[in-house]
C-alpha positions as CSV (number, residue, x, y, z in Angstrom):
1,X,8.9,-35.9,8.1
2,X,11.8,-35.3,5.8
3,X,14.0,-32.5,4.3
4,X,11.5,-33.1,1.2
5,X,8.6,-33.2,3.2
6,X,10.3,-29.7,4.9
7,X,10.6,-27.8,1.4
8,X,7.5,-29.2,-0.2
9,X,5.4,-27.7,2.2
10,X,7.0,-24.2,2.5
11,X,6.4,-24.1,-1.4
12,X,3.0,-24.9,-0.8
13,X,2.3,-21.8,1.0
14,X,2.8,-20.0,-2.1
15,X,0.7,-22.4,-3.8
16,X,-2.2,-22.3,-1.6
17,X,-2.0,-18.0,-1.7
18,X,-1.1,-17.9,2.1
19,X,2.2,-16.6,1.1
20,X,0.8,-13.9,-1.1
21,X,-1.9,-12.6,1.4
22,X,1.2,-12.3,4.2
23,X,3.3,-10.3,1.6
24,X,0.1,-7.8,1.2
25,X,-0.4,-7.4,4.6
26,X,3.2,-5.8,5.1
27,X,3.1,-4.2,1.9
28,X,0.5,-2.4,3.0
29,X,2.4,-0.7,5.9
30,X,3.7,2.3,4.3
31,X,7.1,2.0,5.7
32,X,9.3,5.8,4.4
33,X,12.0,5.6,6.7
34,X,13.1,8.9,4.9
35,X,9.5,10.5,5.6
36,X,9.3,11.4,8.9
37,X,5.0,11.4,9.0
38,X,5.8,7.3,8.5
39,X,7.2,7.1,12.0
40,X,4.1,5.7,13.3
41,X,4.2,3.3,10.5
42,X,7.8,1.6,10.9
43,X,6.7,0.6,14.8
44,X,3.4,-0.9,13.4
45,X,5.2,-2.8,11.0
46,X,7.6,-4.3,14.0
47,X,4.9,-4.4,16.6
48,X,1.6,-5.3,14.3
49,X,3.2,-7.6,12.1
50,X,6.6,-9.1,12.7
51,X,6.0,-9.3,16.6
52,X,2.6,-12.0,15.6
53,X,4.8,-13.7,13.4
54,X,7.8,-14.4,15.3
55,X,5.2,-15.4,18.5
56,X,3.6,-17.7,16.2
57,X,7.4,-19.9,15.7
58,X,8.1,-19.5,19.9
59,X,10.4,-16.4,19.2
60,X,10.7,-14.2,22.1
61,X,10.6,-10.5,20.8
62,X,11.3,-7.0,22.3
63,X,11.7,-3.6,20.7
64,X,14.6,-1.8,20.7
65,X,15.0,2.7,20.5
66,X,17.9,3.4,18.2
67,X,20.3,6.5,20.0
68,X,17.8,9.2,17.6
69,X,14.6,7.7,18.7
70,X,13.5,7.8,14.9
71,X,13.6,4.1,13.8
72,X,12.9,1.4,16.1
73,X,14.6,-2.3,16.1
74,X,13.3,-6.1,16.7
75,X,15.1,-8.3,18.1
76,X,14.0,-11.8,17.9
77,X,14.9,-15.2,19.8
78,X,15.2,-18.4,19.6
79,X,16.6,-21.2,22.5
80,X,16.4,-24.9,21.6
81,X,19.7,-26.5,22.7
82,X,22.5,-25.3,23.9
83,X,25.0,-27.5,22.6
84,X,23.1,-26.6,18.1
85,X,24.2,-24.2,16.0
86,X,23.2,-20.5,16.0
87,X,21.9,-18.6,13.4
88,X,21.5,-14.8,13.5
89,X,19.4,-13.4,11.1
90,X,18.7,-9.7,9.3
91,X,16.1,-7.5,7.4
92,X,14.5,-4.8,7.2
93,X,10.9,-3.2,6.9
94,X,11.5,0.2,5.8
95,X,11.3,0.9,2.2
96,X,11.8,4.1,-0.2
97,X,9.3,6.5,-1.1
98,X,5.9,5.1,-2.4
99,X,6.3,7.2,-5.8
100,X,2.6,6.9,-5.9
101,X,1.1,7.8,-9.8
102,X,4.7,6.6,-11.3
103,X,3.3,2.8,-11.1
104,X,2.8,1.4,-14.3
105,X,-1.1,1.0,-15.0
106,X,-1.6,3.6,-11.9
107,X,-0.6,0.2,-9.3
108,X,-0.8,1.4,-6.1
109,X,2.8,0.4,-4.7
110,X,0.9,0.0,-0.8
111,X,-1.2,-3.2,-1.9
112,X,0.4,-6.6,-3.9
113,X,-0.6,-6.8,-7.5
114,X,0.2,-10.2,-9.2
115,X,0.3,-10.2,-13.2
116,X,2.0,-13.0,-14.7
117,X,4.9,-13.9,-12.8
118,X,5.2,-10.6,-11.6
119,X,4.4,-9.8,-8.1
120,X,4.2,-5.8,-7.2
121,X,4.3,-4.1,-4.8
122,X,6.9,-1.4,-2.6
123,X,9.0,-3.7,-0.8
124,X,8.3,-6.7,-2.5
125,X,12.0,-6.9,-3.7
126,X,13.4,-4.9,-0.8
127,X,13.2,-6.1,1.6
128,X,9.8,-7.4,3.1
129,X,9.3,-10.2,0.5
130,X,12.8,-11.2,1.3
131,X,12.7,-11.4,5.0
132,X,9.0,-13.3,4.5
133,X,10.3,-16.0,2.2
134,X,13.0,-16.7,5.2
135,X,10.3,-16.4,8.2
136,X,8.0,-19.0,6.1
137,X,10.8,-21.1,5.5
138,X,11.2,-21.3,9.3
139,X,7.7,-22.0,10.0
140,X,7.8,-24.9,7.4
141,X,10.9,-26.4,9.2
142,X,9.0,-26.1,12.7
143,X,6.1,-27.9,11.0
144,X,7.7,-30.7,9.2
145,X,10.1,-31.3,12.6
146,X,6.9,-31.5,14.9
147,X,7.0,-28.3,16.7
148,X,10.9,-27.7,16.8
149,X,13.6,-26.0,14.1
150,X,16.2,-28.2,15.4
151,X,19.2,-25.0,15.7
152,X,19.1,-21.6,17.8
153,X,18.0,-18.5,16.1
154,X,18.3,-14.8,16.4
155,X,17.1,-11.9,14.1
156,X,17.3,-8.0,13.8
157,X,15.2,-6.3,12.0
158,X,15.8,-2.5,11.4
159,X,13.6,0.4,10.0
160,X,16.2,2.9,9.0
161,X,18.6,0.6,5.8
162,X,16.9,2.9,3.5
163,X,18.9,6.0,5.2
164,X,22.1,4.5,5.3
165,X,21.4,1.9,8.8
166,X,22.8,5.1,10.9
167,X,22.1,3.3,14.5
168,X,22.9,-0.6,13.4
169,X,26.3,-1.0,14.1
170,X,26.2,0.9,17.6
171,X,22.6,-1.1,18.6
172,X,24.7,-3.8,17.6
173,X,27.7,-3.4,19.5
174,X,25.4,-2.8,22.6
175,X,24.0,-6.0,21.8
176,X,27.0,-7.9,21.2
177,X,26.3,-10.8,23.9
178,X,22.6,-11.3,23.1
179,X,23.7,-11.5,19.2
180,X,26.5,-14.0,19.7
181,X,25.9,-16.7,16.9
182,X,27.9,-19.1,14.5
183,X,26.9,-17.9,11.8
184,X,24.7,-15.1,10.0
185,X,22.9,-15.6,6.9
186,X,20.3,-13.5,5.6
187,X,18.8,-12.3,2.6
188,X,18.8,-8.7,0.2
189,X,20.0,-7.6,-2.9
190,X,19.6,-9.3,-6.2
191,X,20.4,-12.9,-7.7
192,X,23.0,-12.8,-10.3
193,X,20.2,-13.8,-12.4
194,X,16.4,-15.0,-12.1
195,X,17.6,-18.4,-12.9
196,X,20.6,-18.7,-11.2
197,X,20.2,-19.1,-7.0
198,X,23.6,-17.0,-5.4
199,X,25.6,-16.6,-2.6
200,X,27.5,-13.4,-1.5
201,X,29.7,-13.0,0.9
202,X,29.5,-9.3,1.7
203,X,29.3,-6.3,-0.3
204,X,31.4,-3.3,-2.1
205,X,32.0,0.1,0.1
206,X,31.1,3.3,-1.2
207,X,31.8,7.1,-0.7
208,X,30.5,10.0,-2.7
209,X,33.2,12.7,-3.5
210,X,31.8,16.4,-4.0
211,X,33.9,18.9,-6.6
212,X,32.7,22.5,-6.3
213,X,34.2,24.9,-8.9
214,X,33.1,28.5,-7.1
215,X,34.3,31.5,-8.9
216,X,32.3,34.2,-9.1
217,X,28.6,35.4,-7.6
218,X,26.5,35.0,-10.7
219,X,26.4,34.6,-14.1
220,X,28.5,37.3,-16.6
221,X,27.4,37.9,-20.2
222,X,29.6,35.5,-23.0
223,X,29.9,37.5,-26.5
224,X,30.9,40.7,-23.4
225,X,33.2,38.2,-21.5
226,X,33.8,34.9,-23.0
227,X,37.3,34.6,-23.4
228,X,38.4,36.7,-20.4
229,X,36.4,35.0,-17.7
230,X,37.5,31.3,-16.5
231,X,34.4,29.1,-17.1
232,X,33.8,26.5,-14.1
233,X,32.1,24.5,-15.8
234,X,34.7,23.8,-18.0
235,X,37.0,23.7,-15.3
236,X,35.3,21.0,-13.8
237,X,34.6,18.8,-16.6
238,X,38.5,19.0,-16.9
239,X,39.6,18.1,-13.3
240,X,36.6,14.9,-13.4
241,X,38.7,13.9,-16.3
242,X,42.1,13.5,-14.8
243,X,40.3,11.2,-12.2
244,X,38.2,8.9,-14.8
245,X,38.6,9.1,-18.4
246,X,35.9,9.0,-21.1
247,X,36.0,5.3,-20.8
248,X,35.5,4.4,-17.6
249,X,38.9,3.8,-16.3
250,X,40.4,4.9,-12.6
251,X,43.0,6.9,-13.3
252,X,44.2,6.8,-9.9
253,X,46.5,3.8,-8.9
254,X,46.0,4.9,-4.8
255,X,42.2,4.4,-5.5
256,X,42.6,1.1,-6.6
257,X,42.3,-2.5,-4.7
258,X,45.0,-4.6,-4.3
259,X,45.5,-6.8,-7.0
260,X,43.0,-9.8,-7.9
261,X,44.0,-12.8,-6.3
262,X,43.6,-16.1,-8.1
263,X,41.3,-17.5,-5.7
264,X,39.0,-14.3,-6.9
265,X,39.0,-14.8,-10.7
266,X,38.9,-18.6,-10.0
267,X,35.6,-18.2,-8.2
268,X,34.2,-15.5,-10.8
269,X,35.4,-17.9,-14.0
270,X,31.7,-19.1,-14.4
271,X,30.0,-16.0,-13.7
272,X,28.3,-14.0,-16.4
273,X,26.6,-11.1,-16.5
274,X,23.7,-11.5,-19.1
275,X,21.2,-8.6,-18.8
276,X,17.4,-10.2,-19.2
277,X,15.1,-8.1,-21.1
278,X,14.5,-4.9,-20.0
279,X,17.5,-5.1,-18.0
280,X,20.3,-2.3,-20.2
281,X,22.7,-3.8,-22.6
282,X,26.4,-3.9,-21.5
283,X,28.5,-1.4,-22.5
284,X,31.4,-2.2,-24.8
285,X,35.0,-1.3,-23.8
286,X,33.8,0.3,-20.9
287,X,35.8,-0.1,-17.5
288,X,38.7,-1.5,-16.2
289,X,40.9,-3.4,-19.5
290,X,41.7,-7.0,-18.9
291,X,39.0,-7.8,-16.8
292,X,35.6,-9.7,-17.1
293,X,32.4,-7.7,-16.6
294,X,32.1,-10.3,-13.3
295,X,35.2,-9.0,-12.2
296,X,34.6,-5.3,-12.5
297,X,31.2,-5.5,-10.6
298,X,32.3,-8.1,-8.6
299,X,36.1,-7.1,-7.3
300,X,37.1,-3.8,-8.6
301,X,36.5,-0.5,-7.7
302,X,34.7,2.2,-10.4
303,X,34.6,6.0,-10.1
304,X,31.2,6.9,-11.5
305,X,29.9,10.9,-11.8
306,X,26.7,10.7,-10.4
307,X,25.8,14.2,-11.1
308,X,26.8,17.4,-12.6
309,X,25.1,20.7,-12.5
310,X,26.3,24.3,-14.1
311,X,23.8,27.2,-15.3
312,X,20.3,26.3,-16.2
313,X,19.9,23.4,-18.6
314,X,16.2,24.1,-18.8
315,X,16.7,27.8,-19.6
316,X,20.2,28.0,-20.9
317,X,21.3,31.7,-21.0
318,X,23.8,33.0,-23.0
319,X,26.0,33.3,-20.8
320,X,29.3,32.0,-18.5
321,X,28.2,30.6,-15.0
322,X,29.8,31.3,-12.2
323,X,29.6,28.0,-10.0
324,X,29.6,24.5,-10.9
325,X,29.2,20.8,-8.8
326,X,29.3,17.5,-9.0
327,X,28.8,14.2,-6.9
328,X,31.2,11.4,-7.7
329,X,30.7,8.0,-6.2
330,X,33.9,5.5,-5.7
331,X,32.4,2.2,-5.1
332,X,35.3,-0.2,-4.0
333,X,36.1,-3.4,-2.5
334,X,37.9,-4.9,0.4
335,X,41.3,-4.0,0.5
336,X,41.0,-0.2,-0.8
337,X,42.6,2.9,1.5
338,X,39.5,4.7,1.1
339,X,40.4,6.7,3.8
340,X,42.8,8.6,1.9
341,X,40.0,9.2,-1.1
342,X,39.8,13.4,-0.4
343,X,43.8,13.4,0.0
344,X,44.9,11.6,-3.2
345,X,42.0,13.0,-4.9
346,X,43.3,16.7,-3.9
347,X,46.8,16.1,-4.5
348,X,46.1,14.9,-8.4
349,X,43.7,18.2,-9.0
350,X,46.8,20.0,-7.7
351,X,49.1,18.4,-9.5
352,X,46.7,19.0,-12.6
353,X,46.1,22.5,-12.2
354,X,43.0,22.5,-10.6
355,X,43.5,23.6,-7.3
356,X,40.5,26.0,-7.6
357,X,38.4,22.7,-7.3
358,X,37.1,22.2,-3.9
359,X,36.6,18.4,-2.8
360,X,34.9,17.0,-0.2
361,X,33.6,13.7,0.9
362,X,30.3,12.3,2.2
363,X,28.1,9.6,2.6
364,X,30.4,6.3,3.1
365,X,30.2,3.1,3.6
366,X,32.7,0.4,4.2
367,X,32.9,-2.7,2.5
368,X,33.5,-6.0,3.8
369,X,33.1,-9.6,3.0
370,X,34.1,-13.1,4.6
371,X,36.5,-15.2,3.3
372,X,36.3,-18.0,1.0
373,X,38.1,-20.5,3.2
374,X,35.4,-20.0,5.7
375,X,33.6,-23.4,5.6
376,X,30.3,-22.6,5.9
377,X,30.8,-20.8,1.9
378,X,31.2,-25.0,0.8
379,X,27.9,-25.8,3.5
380,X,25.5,-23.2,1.8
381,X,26.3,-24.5,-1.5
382,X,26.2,-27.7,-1.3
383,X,22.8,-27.3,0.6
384,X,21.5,-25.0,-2.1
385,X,22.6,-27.5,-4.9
386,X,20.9,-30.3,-3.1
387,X,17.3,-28.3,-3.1
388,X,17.8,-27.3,-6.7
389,X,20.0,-29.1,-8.6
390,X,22.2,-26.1,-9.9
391,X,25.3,-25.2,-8.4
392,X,24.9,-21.7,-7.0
393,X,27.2,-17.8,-7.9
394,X,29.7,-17.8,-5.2
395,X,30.1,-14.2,-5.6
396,X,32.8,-12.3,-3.4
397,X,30.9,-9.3,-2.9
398,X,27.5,-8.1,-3.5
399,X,27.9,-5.4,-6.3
400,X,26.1,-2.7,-4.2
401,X,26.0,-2.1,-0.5
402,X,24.5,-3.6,2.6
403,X,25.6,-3.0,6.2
404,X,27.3,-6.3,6.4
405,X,30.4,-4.7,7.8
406,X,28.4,-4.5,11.1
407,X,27.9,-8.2,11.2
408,X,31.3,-9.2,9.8
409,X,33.3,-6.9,11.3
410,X,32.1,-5.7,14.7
411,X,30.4,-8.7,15.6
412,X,33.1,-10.8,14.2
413,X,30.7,-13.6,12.1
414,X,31.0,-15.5,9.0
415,X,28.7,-13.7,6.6
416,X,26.4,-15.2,4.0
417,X,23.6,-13.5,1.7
418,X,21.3,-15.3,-0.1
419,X,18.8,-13.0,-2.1
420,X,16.1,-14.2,-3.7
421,X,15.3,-10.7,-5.8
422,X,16.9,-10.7,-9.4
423,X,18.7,-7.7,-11.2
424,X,15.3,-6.5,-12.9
425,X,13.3,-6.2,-10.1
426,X,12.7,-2.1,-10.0
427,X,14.0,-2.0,-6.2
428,X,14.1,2.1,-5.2
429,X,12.0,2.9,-8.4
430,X,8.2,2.5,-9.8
431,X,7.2,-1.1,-10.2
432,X,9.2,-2.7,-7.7
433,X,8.3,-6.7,-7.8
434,X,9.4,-10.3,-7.3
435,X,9.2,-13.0,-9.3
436,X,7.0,-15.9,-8.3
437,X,9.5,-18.8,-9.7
438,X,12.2,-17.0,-7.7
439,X,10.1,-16.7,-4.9
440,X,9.1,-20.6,-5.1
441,X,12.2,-21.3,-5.6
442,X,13.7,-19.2,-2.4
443,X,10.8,-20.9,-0.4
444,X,12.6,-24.0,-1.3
445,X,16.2,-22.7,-0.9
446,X,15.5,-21.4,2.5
447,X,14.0,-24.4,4.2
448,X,16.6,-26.7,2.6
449,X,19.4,-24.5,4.5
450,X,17.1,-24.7,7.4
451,X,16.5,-28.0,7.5
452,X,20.4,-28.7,7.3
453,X,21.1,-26.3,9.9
454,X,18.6,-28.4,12.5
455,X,20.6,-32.0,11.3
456,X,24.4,-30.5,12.6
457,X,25.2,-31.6,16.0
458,X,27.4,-28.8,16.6
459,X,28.2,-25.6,14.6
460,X,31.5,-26.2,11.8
């Protein structure tokens, strides 16, 4: 059989509803990482369902404990020849909360409903129909080579992504020799667009910054004391505004990534972001001045204000609070001293008059991506061009985040992402779906790369 032959049939499974019934099955494991009653439910995912499916292509599979005991691994295996390439692969099975009774028309998020093109279902999008579309890719390749893939695979999959991945990188680096590969490649996130297949090369970092205005124990009376009594909430509003003004600009130079390089806007020249309906309209003049939308989601860093909280919006009383807080998120791109966020964040409060402003920093995650020069960025596209006739988004960064640092960085591989999810697919909220041209599509995609994979001789 033929590369045709290879893609053809993995569509088909969608076709024929084979596809559709699989995707159901693992919907259907309720998969909270966050909810500790699921913890039954994120082994049965790896042991009931992936372990079967991986047995069915030759994998060898074993489970793995993470250092908390909480949220299990699979690691997956594949030997053909020694002298073929080697793939290692990612995804994961856990999944946010249900939000049962938020689905639209009442769907219940732990069974696939298909309306139109729409597929829904929790973890449809993220990441379950992902990772399926790549395992039935594989099985289609075995098929149409007689039994064989024609490269060495490996794959992780991890039930904890939802919660920030807080055991990958240290499994990982305990695994180091049994994940040695060529290359990994694996599939999350959105498309640029529903129409448009995409690459990304790794993804933008992220750290949430805590200001916490705390004056006074309760509230004090405002005809009796405004006027006399410092108001935090005020005081707070003021300080967020010497780091990010009203439209959307860093004001801080040492928060800021180097410079863009040519090769950057060069490669995000053709890229546009065009919300789809129900998708929100852009805003005008809003972020970084000179720059594309591309290349302020794609390769700049944004201080957003995630939350902000003083008295009792519900209830307001009349009167002057005594504490205020808000979470602040820098996302930011290769390149960034991030580690000196709380420090340069400090000194400009002081320098502001704010030092009454307490700052803090939590939840980060680093952001990575491989280079452009790496050779296999020119392999994947061509390969995707060939199954679809369009030439792909080469994007430098997934907008988001992913622990692709663990892969890039500690294990030292060339990274490449190719989602097949699109930007309106509802992940982490009610009526999470996929769309079944994407998803056909992806089928395609993924045994094309597959195929290609099993004709190299030797790894570039």
């Amino acid at each position: 059989m033929t590369r045709t032959d290879a893609i053809a049939r993995a569509q088909e499974y969608l076709h024929s509803g084979a596809f559709l019934r699989e995707l159901d099955r693992r919907v259907a494991y309720p998969t909270e990482s966050q909810n500790p009653e699921r913890r039954d439910c994120l082994r049965g995912y790896l042991e009931q369902e992936l372990q079967p499916a991986f047995a069915q292509l030759d994998f060898s599979t074993r489970l793995i404990e993470s250092p908390s005991g909480k949220h299990p691994y699979l690691l997956a295996e594949y030997r053909e020849n020694a002298s073929a390439p080697t793939v290692l692969m990612y995804g994961h099975g856990d999944v946010v909360d249900g939000m049962v009774g938020e689905w639209r028309d009442n769907l219940d998020p732990w069974r696939t409903t298909t309306s139109g093109n729409r597929v829904y279902g929790r973890g449809t999008a993220d990441n379950k129909g992902q990772h399926s579309i790549n395992l039935s890719a594989l099985r289609a390749v075995r098929e149409a080579r007689g039994g064989r893939i024609g490269f060495n695979a490996k794959f992780i999959v991890e039930m904890g992504e939802e919660i920030g991945s807080p055991d990958l990188r240290q499994v990982c680096e305990s695994l180091r020799e049994e994940l040695k590969a060529d290359l990994f490649l694996a599939s999350d996130g959105p498309r640029l667009a529903a129409d448009r297949p995409t690459i990304f090369l790794g993804c933008r970092g992220g750290v949430r910054i805590h200001l916490d205005v705390n004056l006074r124990d309760g509230s004090h009376h405002s005809g009796n004391w405004g006027g006399v009594l410092a108001n935090p909430a005020t005081i707070l509003a003021s300080a967020i505004a010497t780091l990010v003004d009203g439209k959307g600009h860093l004001l801080l130079d040492e928060l800021k990534p180097p410079r863009l390089s040519n090769q950057i806007r060069a490669v995000l020249a053709d890229v546009k972001i065009e919300p789809t309906a129900g998708e929100p309209t852009l805003s005008e003049n809003w972020g970084e001045e000179g720059f594309s939308a591309a290349e302020r989601l794609y390769a700049w860093n944004t201080l957003e204000v995630l939350a902000m909280s003083s008295g009792n919006i519900e209830k307001p009383a009349n009167a002057i609070p005594g504490r205020a807080q808000a979470v602040l998120q820098l996302r930011f791109v290769v390149g960034t001293r991030v580690d000196k966020a709380v420090d340069v964040i400090r000194a400009r409060l002081d320098a502001g008059g704010f030092p009454m402003v307490e700052v803090r920093a939590t939840q980060s995650f680093a952001a990575s991506r491989t280079d452009f020069d790496s050779p296999w960025v020119n392999w994947t596209a061509q390969s995707i061009r060939q199954t679809t006739g369009k030439a792909p988004a080469v994007l430098p960064n997934f907008g988001g985040s992913l622990p692709n640092d663990v892969f890039s960085d500690a294990l030292g591989l060339p990274t490449i992402w190719v989602p097949h999810s699109y930007p309106g697919c509802s992940q982490h909220a009610p009526d999470e779906h996929i769309l079944l041209g994407v998803t056909e599509e992806a089928l395609g995609i993924m045994a094309g790369l597959f195929w290609d994979l099993g004709e190299m001789p030797r790894a570039l």
